[in-house]
N, C-alpha and C positions, 0 to 999 in steps of 0.2 A: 404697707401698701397704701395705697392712695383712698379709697375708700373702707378701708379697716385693719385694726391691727390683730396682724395674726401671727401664728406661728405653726408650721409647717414638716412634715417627716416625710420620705418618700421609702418605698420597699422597692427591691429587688426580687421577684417572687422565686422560690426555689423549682426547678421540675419537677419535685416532687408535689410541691402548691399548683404548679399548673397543669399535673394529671389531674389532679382533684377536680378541676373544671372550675373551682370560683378562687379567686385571692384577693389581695389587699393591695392595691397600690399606691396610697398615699393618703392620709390623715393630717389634720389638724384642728386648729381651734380658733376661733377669733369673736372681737368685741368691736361692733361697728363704730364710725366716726359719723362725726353728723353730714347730714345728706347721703347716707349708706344707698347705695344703688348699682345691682349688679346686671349686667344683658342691656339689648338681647346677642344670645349667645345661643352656640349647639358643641354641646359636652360630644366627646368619644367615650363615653365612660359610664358606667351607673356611680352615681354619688347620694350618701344617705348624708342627710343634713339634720340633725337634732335641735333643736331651739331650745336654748338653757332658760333665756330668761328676754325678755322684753315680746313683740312684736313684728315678725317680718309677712309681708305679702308676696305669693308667689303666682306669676302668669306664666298659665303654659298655655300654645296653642290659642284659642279664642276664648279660656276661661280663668278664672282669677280666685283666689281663695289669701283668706288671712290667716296668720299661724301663729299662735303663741305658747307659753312656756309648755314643753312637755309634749309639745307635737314634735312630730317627725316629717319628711318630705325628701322625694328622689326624683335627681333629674337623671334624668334615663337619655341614652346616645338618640342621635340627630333629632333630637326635641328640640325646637327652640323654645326657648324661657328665661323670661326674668326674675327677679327677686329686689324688693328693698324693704329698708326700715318703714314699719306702719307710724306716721309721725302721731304722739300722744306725749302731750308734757308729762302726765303724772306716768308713763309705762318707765319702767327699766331700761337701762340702756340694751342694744340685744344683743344676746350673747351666743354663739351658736358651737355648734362641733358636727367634725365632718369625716366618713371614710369612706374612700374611692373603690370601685370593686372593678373585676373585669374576668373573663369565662365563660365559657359555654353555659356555664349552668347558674349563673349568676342570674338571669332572667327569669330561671323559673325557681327560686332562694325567693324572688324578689315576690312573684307571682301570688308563692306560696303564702307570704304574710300579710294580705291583701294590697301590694302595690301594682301598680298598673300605670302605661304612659295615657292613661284618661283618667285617671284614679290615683295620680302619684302622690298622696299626704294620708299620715295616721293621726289620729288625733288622739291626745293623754296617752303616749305611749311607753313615753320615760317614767316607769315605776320599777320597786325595790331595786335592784345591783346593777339596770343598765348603766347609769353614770359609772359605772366602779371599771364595770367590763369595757365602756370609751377609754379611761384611761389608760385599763390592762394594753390597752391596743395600740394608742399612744405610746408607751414608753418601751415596748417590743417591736416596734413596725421596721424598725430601722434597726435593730441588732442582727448582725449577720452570722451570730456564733451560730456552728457546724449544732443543727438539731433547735433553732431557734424558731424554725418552721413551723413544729410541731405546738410550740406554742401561740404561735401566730393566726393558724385552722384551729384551732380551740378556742381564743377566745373570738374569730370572728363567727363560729357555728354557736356559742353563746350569744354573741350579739341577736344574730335570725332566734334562737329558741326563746330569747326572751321577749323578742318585739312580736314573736308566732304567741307567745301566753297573753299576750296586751289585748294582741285582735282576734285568736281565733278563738271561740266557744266550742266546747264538745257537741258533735250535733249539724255544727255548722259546716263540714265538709260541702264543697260545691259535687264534688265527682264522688259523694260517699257510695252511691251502687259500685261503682267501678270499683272501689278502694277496699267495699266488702269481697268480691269476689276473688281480687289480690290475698284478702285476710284468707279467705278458704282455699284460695291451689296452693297456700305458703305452710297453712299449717293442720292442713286437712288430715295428718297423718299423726298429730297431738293428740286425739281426742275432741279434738272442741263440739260442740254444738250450737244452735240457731242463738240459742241466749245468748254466748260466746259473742257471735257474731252482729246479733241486735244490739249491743254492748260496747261494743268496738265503732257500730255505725253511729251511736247515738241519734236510733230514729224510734218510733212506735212499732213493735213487733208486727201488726197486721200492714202497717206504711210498708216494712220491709217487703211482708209477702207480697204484697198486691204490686209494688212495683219489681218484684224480681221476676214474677212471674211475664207480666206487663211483659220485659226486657230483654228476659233467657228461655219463656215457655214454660219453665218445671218451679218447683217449688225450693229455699234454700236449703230443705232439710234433702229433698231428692238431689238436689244438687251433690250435697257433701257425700252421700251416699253412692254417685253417679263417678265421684273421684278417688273414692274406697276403693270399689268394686272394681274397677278397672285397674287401678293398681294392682289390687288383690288379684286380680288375672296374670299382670304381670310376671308377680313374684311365684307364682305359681307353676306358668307356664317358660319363664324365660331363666328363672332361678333356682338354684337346690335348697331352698330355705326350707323347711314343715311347715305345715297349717298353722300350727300353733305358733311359729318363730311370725308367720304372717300377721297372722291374728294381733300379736304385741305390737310389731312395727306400725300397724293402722291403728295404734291406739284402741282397739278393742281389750279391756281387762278381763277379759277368759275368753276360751276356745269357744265354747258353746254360744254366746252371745253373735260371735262372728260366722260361725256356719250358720246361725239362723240366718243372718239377715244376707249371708251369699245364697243359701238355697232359695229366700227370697226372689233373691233379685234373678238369680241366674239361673232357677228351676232345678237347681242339682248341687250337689253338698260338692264343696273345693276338693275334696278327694277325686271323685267322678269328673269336674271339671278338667284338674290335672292328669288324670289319665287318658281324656279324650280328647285333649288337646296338644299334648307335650310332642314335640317332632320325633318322630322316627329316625331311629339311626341309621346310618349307610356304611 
């Protein structure tokens, strides 16, 4: 190519990659020539661009940032941006590697590991097997054998898990309330508890309370309790199960622990509930 040599794969994505919502359309790899200068341009496409080694600056929009070995950077569709070599005699020649995405759910893959079209560069993000998993991607992108797929969504959900451990901290959830309360209607019938839950949000237990309450009104423990019980009504009153088949299903370990805390809640032991509620027959 005229300003760098590269080399090139493209995919055909399977239906089965494109239920998935994100795929792979095309990769490659290249080593600039001197005067490297790419835009301005507007991509149809999310493209993740790796910098191996040297030097590139990239303008998007009315802002400009410099990138060197080990960053990452995405141009994101109808962005316009440029890109060239940052000229420095003693830098590396720059060397980069690239793979094209496209899908519904590619924006928010993208979202997820802190990129953003006002925010589009990682910095130090090529650490331990990302280089190995470029490759993996490279030399599969383009194979069509029947089940080839399968390895193509593998290593490009490797790719996101590894560039997701570069930049996200435990803790650092932006939506962690939301993503607690997912944690408890998904596995409120485990067992879990608040620690459970404070664990998972990676915040300060009393941070937890004061904003759930803040958010939802009740407290996270009344919460889980709030998604028992109601169940527990459920199975009660909608199904043949016993108390005690109930009691295990809600993760309660004995009978007695869970009639406490329904007569608690509900002023009447699951037996009396169940009788006073179950439909009458016709």
């Amino acid at each position: 190519m005229a300003f760098e040599y590269a080399e090139m794969k493209y995919c055909i994505p399977s239906d089965m990659e494109r239920k998935g919502g994100i795929w792979i359309l095309r990769t490659g790899r290249s080593m600039a020539k001197p005067h490297y200068y790419v835009g301005p341009k507007i991509s149809e496409n999310y493209t993740l661009h790796f910098v191996l080694s040297g030097k590139i600056t990239l303008a998007y929009g009315d802002e400009e940032v410099t990138l060197s070995e080990g960053d990452v950077f995405c141009l994101f569709p109808h962005t316009r941006y440029s890109y060239w070599e940052t000229n420095h005699q003693s830098e590396p020649t720059l060397r980069t590697q690239w793979v094209t995405l496209n899908g519904e759910f590619a924006v928010s893959a993208l979202n997820r590991i802190g990129l953003h079209p006002h925010k589009p560069f990682i910095r130090n993000a090529m650490k331990a097997e990302l280089p190995g998993v470029l490759n993996q991607i490279y030399e599969c992108v383009d194979d069509d054998t029947l089940g080839n797929e399968f390895a193509r969504q593998k290593w490009l959900y490797q790719l996101f898990e590894l560039l997701a451990a570069a930049t996200v901290r435990k803790g650092s959830k932006s939506n962690w309330l939301e993503q607690s309360v997912f944690y408890m209607d998904s596995h409120y019938m485990e067992g879990i508890t608040v620690t459970d839950v404070v664990e998972y949000a990676g915040v300060h237990r009393t941070h937890l309370y004061c904003e759930f309450i803040r958010a939802y009104g009740i407290s996270p423990s009344h919460y889980l309790m709030k998604l028992r019980m109601e169940r527990a009504a459920v199975l009660l009153t909608e199904t043949d199960v016993s108390v005690t088949e109930a009691a295990f299903s809600l993760g309660y370990s004995n009978l007695h622990t869970f009639s406490r805390a329904f007569a608690k809640y509900y002023h009447t032991s699951p037996t009396s509930y169940r009788q006073r509620h179950m439909p009458v027959p016709t």
